[in-house]
PLY file of the C-alpha trace (Angstrom):
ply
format ascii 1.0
element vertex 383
property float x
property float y
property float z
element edge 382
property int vertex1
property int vertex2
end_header
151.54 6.87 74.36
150.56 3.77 76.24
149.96 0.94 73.81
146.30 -0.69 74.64
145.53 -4.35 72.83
142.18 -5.40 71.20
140.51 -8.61 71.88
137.87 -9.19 69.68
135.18 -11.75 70.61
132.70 -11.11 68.08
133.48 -14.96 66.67
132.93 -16.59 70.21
131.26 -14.68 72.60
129.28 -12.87 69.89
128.58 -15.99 67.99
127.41 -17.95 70.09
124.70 -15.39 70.99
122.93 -15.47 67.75
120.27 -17.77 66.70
121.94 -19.10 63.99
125.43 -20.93 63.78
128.14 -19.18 61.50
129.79 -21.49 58.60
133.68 -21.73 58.41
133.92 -19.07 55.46
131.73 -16.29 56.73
134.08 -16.78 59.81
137.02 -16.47 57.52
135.65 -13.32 56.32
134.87 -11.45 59.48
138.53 -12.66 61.11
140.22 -10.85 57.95
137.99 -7.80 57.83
139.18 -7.84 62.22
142.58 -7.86 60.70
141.77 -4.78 58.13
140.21 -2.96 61.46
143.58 -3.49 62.97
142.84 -5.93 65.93
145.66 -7.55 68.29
143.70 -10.47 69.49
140.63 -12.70 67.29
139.22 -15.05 69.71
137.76 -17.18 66.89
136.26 -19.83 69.13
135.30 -22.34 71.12
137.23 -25.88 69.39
135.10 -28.18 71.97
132.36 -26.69 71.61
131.26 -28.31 68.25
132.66 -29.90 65.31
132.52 -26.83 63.00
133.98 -24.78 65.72
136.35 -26.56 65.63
137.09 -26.23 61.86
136.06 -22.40 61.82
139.34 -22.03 64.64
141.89 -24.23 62.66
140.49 -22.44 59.35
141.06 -19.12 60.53
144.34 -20.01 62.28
145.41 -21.07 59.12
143.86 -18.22 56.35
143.43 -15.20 58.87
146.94 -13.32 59.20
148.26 -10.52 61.10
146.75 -10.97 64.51
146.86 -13.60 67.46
144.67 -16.05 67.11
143.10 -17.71 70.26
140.80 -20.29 71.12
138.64 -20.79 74.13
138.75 -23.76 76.52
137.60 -24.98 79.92
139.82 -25.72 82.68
139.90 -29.72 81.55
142.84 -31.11 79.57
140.59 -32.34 76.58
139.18 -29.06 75.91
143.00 -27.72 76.13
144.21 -30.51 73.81
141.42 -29.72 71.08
142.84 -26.02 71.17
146.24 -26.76 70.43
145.08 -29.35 67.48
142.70 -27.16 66.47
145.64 -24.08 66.28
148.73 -26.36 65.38
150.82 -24.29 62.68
149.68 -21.03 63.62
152.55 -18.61 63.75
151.05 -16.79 67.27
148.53 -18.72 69.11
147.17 -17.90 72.58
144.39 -20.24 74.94
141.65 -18.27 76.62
140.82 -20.55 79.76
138.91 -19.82 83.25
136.82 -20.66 85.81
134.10 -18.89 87.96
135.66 -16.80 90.99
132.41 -15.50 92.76
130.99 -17.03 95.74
127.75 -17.61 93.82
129.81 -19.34 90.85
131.93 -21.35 92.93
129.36 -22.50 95.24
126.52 -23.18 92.97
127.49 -24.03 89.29
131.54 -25.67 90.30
130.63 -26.90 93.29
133.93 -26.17 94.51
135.51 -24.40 97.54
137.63 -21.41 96.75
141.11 -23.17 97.07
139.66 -25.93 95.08
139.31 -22.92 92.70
142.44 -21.81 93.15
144.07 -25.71 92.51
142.91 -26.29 89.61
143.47 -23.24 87.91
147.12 -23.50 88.52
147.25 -27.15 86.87
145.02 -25.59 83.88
147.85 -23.15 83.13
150.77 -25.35 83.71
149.09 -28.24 81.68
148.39 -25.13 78.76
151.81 -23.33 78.64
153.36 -26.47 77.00
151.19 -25.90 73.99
150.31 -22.26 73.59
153.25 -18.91 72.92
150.47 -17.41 75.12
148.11 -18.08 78.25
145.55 -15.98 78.97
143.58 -16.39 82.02
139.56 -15.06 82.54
138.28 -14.25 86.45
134.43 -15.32 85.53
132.46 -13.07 87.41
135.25 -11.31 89.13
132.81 -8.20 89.85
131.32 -10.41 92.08
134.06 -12.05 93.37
135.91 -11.43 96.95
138.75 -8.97 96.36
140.95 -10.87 98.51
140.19 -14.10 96.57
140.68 -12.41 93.08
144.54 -11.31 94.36
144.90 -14.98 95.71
144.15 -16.44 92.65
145.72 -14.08 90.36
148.99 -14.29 91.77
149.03 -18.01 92.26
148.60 -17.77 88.13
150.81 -15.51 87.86
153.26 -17.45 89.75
152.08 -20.66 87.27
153.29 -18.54 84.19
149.91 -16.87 83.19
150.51 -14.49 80.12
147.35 -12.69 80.80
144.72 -12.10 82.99
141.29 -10.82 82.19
138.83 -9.23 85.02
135.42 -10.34 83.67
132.17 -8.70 84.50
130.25 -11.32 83.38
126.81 -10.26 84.11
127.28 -6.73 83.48
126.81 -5.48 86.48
129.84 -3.14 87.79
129.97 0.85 87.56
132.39 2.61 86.29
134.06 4.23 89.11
134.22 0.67 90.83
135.91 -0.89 87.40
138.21 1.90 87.86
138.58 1.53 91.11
139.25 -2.69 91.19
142.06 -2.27 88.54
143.75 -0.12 90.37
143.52 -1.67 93.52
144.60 -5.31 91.64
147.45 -3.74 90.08
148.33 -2.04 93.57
147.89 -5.27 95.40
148.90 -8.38 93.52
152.32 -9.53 93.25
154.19 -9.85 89.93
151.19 -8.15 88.47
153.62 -6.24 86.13
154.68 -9.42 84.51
151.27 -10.32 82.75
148.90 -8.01 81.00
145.73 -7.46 82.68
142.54 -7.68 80.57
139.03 -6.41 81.07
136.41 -7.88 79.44
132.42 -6.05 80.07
129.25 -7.49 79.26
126.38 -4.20 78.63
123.48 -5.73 80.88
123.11 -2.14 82.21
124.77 -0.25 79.05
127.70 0.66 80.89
130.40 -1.94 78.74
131.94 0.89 76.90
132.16 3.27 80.22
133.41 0.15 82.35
135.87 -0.05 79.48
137.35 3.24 79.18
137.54 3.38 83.08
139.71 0.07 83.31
141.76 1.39 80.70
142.32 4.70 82.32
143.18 2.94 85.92
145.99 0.45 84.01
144.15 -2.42 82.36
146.60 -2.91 79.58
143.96 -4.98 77.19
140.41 -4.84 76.44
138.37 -7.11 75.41
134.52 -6.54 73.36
132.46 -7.54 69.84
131.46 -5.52 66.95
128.27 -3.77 66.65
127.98 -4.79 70.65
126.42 -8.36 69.91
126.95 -11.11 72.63
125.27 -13.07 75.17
122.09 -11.03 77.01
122.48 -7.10 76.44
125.86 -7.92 75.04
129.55 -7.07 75.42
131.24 -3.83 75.10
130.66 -2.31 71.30
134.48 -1.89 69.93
133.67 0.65 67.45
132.34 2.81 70.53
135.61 2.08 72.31
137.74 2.44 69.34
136.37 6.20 68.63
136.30 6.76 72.44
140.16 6.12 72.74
140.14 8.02 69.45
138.45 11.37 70.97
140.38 11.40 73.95
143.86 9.79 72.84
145.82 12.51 73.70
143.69 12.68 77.60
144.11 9.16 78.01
147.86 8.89 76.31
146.68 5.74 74.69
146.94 4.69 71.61
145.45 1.17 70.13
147.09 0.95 66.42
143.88 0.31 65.36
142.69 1.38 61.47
139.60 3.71 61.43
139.03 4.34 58.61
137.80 0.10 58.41
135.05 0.52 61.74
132.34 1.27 59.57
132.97 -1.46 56.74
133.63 -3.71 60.33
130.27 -3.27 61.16
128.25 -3.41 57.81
130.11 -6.91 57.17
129.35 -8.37 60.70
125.95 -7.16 60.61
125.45 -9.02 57.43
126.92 -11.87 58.08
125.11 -12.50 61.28
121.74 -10.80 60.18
121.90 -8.44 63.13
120.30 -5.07 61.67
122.51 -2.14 63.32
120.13 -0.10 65.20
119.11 3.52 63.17
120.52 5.20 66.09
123.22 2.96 67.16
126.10 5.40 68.35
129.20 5.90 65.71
128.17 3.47 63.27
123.58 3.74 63.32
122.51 5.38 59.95
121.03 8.11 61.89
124.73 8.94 63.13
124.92 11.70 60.51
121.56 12.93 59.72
120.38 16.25 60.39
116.49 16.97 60.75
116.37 19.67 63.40
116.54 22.87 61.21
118.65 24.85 64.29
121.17 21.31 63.34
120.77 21.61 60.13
121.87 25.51 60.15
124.42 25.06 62.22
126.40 21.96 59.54
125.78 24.15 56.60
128.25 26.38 57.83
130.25 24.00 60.06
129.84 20.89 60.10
131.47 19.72 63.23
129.14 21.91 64.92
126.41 19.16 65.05
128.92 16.24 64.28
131.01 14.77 66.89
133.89 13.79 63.99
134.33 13.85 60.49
132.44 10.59 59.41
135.49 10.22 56.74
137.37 8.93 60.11
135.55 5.48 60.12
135.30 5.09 56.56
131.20 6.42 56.70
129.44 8.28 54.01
129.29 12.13 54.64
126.59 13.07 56.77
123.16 14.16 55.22
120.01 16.85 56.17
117.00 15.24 56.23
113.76 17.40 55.36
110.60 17.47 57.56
108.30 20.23 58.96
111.16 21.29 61.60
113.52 22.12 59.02
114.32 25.44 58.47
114.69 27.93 55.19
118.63 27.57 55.37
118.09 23.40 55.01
115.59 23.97 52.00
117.91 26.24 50.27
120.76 24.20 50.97
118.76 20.76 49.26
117.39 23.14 46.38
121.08 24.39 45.70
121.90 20.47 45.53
119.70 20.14 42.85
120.43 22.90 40.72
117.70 25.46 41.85
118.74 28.96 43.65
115.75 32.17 44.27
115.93 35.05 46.15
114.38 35.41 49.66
111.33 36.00 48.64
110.85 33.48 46.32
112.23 30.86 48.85
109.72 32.38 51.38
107.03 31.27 49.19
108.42 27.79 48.18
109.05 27.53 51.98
105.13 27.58 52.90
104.53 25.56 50.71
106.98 23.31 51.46
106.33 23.10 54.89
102.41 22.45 54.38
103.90 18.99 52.06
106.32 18.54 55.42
103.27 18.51 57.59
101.34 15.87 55.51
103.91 13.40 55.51
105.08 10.81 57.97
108.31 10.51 55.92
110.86 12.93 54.97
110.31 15.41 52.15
112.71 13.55 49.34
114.29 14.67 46.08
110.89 13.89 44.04
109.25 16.04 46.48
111.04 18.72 46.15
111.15 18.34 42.39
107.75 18.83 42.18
106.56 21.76 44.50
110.02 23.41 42.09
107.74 22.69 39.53
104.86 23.11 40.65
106.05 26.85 41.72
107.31 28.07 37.94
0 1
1 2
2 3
3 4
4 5
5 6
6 7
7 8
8 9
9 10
10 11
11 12
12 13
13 14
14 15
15 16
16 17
17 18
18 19
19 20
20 21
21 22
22 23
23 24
24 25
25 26
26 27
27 28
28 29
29 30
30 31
31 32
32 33
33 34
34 35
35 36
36 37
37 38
38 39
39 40
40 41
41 42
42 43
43 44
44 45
45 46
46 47
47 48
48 49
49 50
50 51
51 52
52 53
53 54
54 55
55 56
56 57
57 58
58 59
59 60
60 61
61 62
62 63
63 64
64 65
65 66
66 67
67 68
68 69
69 70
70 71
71 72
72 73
73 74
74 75
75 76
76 77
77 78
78 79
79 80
80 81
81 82
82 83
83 84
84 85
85 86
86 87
87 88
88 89
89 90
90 91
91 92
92 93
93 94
94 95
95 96
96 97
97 98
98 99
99 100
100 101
101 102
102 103
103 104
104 105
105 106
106 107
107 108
108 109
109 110
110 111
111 112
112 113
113 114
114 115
115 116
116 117
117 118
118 119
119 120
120 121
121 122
122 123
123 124
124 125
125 126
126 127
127 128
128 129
129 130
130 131
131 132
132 133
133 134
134 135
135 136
136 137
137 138
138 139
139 140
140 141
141 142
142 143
143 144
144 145
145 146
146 147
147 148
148 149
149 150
150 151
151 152
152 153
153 154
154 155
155 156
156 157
157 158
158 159
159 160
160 161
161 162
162 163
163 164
164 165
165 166
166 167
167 168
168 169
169 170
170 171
171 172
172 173
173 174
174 175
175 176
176 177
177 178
178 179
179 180
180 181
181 182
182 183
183 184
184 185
185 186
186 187
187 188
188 189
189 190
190 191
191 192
192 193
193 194
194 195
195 196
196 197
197 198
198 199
199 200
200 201
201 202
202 203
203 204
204 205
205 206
206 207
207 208
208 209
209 210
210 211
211 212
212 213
213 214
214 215
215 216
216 217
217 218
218 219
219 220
220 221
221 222
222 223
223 224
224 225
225 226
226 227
227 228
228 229
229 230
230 231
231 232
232 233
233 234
234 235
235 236
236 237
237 238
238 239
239 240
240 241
241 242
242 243
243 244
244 245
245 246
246 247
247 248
248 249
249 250
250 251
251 252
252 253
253 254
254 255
255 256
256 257
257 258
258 259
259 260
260 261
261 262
262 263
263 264
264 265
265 266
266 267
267 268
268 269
269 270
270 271
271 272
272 273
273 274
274 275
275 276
276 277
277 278
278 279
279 280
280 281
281 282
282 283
283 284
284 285
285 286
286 287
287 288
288 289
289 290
290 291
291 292
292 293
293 294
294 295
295 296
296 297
297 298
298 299
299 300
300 301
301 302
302 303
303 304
304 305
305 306
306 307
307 308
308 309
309 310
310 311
311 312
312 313
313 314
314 315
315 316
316 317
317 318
318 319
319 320
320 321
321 322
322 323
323 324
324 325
325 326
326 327
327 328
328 329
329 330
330 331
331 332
332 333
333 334
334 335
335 336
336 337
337 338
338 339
339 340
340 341
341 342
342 343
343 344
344 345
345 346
346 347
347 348
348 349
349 350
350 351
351 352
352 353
353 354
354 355
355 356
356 357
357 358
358 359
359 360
360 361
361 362
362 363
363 364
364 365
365 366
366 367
367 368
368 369
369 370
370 371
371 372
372 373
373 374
374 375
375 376
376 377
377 378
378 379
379 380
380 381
381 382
């Protein structure tokens, strides 16, 4: 099996999505519950950003161990210098630095011409490597970018001692057959390309991060990049815990294998979402409470007697409570029998037929779910 990385975001790109700013220790705890999930890579910042950026990334550099820790910086030597300080006495320690490679970027926000481009993202790696045990280098809107220019610039990188390079799709905006379709042709065309790890890193503008992902992955990218629970700038970047149980379906498919811990995803998620006071969404694939409820009484027969016939994987996998039948009108006798049974109550058929129209008329009246009480009562109700 091919051994994929994990960069986790979630305490830059996510962060500095939400509304509110994260203190040092609630940074602390999400970088060591990353570690418990079994992540390669915790991009924990952003050092010039702001004072307590800077703190959170020396702080976690300092408490957090068991993965890389990076920091983020511009192409400019003062945002560069702050990293190092900010990660001095970190036992791995990588800088995530970039500029803009589409026309659109270059021309309008850098004002610069391409080899300009090109210039001084060669001195931003040389002037890094003398700090870091790792360089890693971000194409800003490379899905906009020239393909010509994006092998130009990647090998004079490479050529600079670049550790890795990440293809960014920074406004969400590729498909998957042309993510799958640009790695391959960048690891077909550019020189040396062998000697660095290529990254991908997808933002979910048209919900395609996790797709973009797994195609990248399957066409050579050797690291991917995302947040937990999906949370980032706009729509977002790719949801790991979707990635992580993709890779997990398919592993044997894709021959991949991440060395990630899932049984921790779930746990991930609940502590990010507090933390951050983004609600996960009911339905939110893998992790959404709704992830494991039955209410469809065809569903709802069909897990009684198997339940991976209406479940996708055992929930047990990510560390989630067992799945649960809901009741409402379109449940079906087999459901009601099933919640009675969990409550101590069993009747013949024609007993439960009876229970059963009555229960259904209570269904009807609700706009909830029929709970325990519920059914309590019409029990009682019925002796």
């Amino acid at each position: 099996m091919r051994k994929v990385d994990i960069f986790d975001t979630t305490l830059r790109d996510g962060e500095q999505s939400l509304e509110t700013t994260l203190n040092c220790s609630e940074k602390i705890e999400i970088g060591k519950q990353l570690v418990k999930l079994g992540v390669d890579v915790i991009e924990a910042g952003f050092p010039a950003s702001s004072p307590n950026d800077f703190k959170s990334v020396r702080a976690i550099s300092q408490e957090v161990k068991g993965a890389i820790v990076c920091g983020l910086a511009r192409c400019v030597a003062q945002d560069i210098d702050l990293c190092a300080d900010a990660l001095r006495g970190a036992k791995n320690t990588r800088v995530n630095i970039g500029l803009a490679v589409s026309p659109i970027h270059m021309e309008k926000k850098l004002r610069l011409k391409p080899q300009q481009v090109i210039d001084k993202a060669v001195w931003a790696v040389n002037y890094a490597r003398k700090y870091f045990n790792e360089v890693q280098f971000f194409l800003e809107d490379a899905y906009r970018s020239e393909f010509d220019f994006l092998v130009r610039i990647m090998e004079e990188v490479i050529k600079a001692g670049v550790t890795i390079v990440t293809v960014s799709d920074t406004v969400g905006v590729a498909m998957p057959w042309k993510s799958s379709e640009l790695i391959k042709n960048l690891k077909e065309t550019v020189k040396q390309v062998d000697n660095i790890k290529l990254s991908v890193h997808y933002h979910n503008d048209l919900g395609l991060a996790v797709a973009n992902s797994l195609m990248a992955l399957l066409a050579g990218a050797d690291q991917v990049e995302g947040t937990i629970n999906g949370i980032g700038e706009r729509a977002g970047n790719a949801s790991l815990e979707e990635l992580l149980m993709a890779l997990y379906m398919e592993q044997t498919t894709f021959g991949m294998s991440t060395g990630a811990n899932y049984a921790e995803i779930y746990m991930t998620s609940k502590v990010v979402s507090e933390i951050t006071g983004i609600a996960i969404p009911r339905y939110k694939a893998v992790v959404g409470d709704n992830m494991f409820c039955h209410a469809s009484g065809i569903h709802q027969d069909g897990v009684i007697k198997e339940k991976l016939t209406y479940e996708p994987f055992d929930p047990g996998i990510i560390g989630a409570p067992a799945g649960k039948i809901v009741l409402t009108s379109k449940s079906g006798r087999n459901a009601l029998r099933h919640k009675l049974k969990e409550l101590g109550y069993e009747y013949h058929q024609a007993e439960l037929d009876h229970i059963y129209r009555k229960f259904i008329y209570i269904a009807d009246q609700k706009r909830r779910s029929v709970n325990e009480h519920d059914l309590i009562r019409l029990v009682l109700c019925n002796t």
